[in-house]
C-alpha positions in Angstrom: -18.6 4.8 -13.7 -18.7 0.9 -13.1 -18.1 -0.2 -9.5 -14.9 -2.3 -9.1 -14.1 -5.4 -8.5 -12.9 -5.9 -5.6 -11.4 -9.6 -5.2 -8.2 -9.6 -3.8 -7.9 -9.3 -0.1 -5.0 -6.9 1.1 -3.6 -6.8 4.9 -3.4 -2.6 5.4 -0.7 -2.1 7.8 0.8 0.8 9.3 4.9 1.5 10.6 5.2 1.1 14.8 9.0 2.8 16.0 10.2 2.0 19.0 13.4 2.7 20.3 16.4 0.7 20.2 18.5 2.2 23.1 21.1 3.4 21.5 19.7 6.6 20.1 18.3 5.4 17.1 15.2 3.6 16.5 13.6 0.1 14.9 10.7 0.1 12.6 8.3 -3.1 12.2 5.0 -3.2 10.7 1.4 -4.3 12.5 -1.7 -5.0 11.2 -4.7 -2.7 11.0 -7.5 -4.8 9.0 -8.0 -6.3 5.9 -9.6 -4.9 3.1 -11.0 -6.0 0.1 -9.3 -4.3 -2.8 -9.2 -4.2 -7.1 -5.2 -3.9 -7.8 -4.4 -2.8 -11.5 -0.7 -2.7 -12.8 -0.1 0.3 -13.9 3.6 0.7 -14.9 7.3 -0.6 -14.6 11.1 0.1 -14.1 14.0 -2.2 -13.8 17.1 -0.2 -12.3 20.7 -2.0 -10.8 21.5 -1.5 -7.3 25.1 -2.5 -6.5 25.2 -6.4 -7.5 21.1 -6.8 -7.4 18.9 -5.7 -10.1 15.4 -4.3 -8.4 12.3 -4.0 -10.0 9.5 -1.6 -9.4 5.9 -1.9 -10.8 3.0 0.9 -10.3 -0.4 -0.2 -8.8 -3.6 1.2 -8.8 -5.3 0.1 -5.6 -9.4 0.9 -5.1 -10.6 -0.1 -1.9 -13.8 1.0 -0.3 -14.0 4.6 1.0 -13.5 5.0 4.9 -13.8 8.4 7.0 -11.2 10.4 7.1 -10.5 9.7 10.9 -10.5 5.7 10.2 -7.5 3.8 11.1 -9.1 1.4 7.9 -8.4 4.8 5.6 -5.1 3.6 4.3 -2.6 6.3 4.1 1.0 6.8 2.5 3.0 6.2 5.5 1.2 2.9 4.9 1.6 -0.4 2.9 -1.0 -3.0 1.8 0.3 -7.1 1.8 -0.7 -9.9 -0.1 1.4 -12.9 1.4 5.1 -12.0 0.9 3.8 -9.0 -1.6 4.4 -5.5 -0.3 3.0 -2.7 -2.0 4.2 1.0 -0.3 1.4 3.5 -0.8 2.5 7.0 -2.3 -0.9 8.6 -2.3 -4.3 8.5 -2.0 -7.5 10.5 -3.3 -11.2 9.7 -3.8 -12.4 7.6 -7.0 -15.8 9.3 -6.7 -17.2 12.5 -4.9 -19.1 10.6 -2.8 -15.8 9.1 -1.5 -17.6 5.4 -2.0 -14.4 4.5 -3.3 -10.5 5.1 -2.7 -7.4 4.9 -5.0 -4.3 3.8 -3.7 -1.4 4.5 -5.8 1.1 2.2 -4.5 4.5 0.7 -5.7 6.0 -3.0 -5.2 9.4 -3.5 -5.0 11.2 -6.7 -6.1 14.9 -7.7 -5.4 16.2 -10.4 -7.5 
């Protein structure tokens, strides 16, 4: 198995609620860390949403492996950005047995 190349740099963030006093609550997003990552496109969709037309591509995400108690162990509550890019993880799993690497299947969605 070839290591990857990891050459893009990703901000891994994670959702912080608090509550907005009327019963409900607000969700923003902080900053954990930055990892270096290899981000593949993996596949696409195009579906209409009222008057906008979204578009959602597949990523394959490796980043290096982190413990499973890490806050740097991204997650699927999770999201990686790239400037305005947002890419939601869905799931995670090892790339190796050692756990030297993790996959981060992860989706972008674009309004346009």
């Amino acid at each position: 198995m070839n290591a990857p190349r990891l050459t893009r740099k990703l901000v891994l963030e994670a959702p912080v609620r608090s509550a907005d006093g009327a019963g409900g609550y607000t969700e923003t997003w902080a900053a954990l860390g930055t990892l270096w990552a290899e981000v593949t496109a993996r596949s696409g969709a195009e579906r209409e949403v009222g008057e906008a037309s979204v578009s959602r591509v597949g990523y394959r995400i490796v980043v290096r492996g982190a413990p499973e108690w890490s806050s740097m162990r991204p997650s699927p509550d999770q999201r990686f950005t790239e400037g305005a890019r947002r890419f939601v993880i869905r799931a995670v799993a090892e790339r190796d047995p050692r756990g030297q690497y993790l996959i981060c299947f992860a989706d972008e969605e674009v309004v346009a």
